[in-house]
Backbone bond lengths (Angstrom), bond angles and torsions (degrees), N, CA, C in turn:
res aa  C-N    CA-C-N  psi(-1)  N-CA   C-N-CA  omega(-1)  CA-C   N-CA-C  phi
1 X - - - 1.442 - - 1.530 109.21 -
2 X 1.241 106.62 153.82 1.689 101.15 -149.45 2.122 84.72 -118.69
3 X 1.310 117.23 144.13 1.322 112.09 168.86 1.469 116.70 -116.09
4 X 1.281 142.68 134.39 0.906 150.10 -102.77 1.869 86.57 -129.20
5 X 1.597 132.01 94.17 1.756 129.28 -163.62 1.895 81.31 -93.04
6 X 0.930 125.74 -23.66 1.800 101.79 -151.76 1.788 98.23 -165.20
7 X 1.397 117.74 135.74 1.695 117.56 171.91 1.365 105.88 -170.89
8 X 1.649 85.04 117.59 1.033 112.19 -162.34 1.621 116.84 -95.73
9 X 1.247 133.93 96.80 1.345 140.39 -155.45 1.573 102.29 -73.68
10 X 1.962 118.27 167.87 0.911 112.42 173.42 1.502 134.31 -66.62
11 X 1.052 117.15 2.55 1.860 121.68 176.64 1.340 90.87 -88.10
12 X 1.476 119.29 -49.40 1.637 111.92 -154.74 2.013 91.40 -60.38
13 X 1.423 114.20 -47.68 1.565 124.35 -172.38 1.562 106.07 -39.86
14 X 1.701 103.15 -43.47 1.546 84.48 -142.71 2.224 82.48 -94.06
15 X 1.181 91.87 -8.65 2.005 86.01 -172.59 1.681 81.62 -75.63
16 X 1.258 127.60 -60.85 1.415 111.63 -154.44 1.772 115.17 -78.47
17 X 1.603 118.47 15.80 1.492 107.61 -145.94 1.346 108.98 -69.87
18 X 1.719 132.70 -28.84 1.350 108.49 174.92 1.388 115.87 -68.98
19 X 1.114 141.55 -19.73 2.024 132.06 161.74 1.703 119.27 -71.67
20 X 1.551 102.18 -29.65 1.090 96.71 150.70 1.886 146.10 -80.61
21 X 1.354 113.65 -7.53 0.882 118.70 -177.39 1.594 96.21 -96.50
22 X 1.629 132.10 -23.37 1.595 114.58 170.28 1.409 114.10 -77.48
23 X 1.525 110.01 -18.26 1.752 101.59 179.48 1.840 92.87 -80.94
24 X 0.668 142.61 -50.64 1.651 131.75 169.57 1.551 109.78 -24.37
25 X 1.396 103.28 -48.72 1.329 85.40 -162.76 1.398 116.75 -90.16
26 X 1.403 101.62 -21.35 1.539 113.37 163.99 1.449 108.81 -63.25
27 X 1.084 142.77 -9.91 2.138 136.75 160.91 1.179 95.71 -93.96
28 X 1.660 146.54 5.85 1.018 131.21 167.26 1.747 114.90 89.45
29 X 1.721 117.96 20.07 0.936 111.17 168.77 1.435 109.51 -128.32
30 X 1.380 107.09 160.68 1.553 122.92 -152.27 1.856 93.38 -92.03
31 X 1.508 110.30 117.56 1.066 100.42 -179.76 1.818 118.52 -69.86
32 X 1.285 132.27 -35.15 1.107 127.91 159.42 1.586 142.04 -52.92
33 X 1.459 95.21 25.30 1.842 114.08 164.16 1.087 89.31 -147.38
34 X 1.440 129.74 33.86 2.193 117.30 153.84 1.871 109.10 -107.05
35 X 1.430 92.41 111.50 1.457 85.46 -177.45 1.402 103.28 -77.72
36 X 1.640 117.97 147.99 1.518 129.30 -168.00 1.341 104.15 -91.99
37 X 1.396 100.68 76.81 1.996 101.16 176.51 1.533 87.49 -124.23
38 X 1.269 137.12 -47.55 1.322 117.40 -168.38 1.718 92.97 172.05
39 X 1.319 107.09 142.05 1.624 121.56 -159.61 1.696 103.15 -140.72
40 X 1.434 106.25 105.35 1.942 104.26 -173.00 1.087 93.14 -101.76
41 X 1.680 108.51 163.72 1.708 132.65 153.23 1.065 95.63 -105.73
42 X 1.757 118.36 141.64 1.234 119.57 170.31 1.605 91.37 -157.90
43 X 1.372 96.02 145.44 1.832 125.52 173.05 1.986 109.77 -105.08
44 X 1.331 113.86 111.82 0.998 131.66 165.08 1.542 118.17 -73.28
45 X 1.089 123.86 1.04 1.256 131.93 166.40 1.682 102.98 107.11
46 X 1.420 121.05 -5.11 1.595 108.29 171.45 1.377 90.27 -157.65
47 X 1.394 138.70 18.34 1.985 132.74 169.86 1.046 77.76 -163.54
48 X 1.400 95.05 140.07 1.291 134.43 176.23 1.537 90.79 -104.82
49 X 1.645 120.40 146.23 1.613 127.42 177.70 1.713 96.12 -157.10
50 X 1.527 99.94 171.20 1.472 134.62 167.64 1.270 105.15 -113.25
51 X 1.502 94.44 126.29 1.446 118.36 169.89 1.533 125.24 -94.10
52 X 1.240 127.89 109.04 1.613 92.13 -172.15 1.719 100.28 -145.05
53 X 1.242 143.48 164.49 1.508 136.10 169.04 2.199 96.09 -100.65
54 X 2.000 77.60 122.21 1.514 88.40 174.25 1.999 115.38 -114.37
55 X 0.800 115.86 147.01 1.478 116.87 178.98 1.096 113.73 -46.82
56 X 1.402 107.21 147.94 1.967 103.65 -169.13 1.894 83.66 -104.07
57 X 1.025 121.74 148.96 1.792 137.39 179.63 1.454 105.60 -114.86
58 X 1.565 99.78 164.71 1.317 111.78 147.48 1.470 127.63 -94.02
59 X 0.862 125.61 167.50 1.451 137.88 179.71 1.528 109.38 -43.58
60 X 1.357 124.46 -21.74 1.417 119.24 165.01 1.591 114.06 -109.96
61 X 1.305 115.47 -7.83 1.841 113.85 156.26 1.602 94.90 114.37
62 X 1.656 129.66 34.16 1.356 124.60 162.30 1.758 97.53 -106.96
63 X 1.480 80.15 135.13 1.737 100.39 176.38 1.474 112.24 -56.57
64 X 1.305 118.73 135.90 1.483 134.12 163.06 1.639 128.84 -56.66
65 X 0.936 127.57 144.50 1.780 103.49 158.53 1.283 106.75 -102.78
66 X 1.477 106.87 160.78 0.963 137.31 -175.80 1.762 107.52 -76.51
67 X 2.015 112.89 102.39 0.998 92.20 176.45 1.867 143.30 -84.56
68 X 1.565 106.29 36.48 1.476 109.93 176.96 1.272 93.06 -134.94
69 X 1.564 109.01 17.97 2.009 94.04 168.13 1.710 94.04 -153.81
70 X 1.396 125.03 48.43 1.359 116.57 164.98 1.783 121.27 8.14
71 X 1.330 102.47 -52.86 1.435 113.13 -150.35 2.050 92.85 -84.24
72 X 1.150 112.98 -3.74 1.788 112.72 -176.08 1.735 98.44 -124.06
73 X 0.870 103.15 174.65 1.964 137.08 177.09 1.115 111.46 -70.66
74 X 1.273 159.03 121.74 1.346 135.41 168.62 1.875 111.42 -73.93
75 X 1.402 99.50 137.46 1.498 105.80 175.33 1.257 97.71 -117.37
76 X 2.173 105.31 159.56 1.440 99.91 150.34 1.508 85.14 -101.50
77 X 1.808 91.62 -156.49 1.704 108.44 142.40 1.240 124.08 -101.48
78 X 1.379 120.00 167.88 1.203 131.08 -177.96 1.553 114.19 -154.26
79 X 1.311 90.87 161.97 2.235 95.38 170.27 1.650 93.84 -153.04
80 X 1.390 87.77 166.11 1.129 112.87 168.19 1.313 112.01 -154.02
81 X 1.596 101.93 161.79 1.547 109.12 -176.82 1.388 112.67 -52.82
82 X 1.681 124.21 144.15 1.629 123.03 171.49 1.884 90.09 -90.19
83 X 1.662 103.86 122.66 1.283 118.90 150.25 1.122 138.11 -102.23
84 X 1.371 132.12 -12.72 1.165 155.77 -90.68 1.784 114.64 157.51
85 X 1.492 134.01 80.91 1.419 106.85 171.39 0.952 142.70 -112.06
86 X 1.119 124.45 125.03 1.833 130.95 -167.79 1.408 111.86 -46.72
87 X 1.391 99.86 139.07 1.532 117.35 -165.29 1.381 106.33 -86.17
88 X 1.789 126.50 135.80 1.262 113.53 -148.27 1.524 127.72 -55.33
89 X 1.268 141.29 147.53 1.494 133.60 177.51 1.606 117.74 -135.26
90 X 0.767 141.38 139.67 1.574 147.99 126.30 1.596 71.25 90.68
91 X 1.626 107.37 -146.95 1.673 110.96 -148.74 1.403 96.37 -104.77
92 X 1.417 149.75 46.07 1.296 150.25 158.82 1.613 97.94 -36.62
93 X 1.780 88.19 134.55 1.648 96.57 164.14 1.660 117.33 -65.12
């Protein structure tokens, strides 16, 4: 069970996005497949990771739609390992 250290909503994303887009890249993820809905830290009790929903692509890197919401992007979720941790921002738990 994973506990939830920090979540960072979309106002905090889009006010903080250039510090957030170098701590992305510093864990090794590409900030241009993180959709800006909301991005967690969470500790599973021995790794710490980032949680975040990234755009699903095609085979040459154009975004999909979402087929039960036409009008949005399709996301999954995703994590990745925390290497790297962002220095506090906006209203993180």
């Amino acid at each position: 069970m994973s506990v939830v250290l920090a979540l960072y909503r979309t106002d905090d994303l889009h006010e903080h996005r250039e510090a957030l887009c170098e701590w992305l890249k510093a864990n090794d993820v590409d900030p241009h497949t993180v959709a800006l809905r909301w991005i967690s830290v969470e500790d599973d009790g021995g790794q710490r990771s980032i949680r975040y929903r990234a755009f699903r692509t095609t085979s040459t890197g154009s975004r999909l739609v979402d087929p039960d919401d036409p009008a949005q992007a399709w996301t999954e979720e995703r994590t990745a390992p925390l290497r790297t941790d962002l220095p506090k921002i906006g209203h993180g738990l």
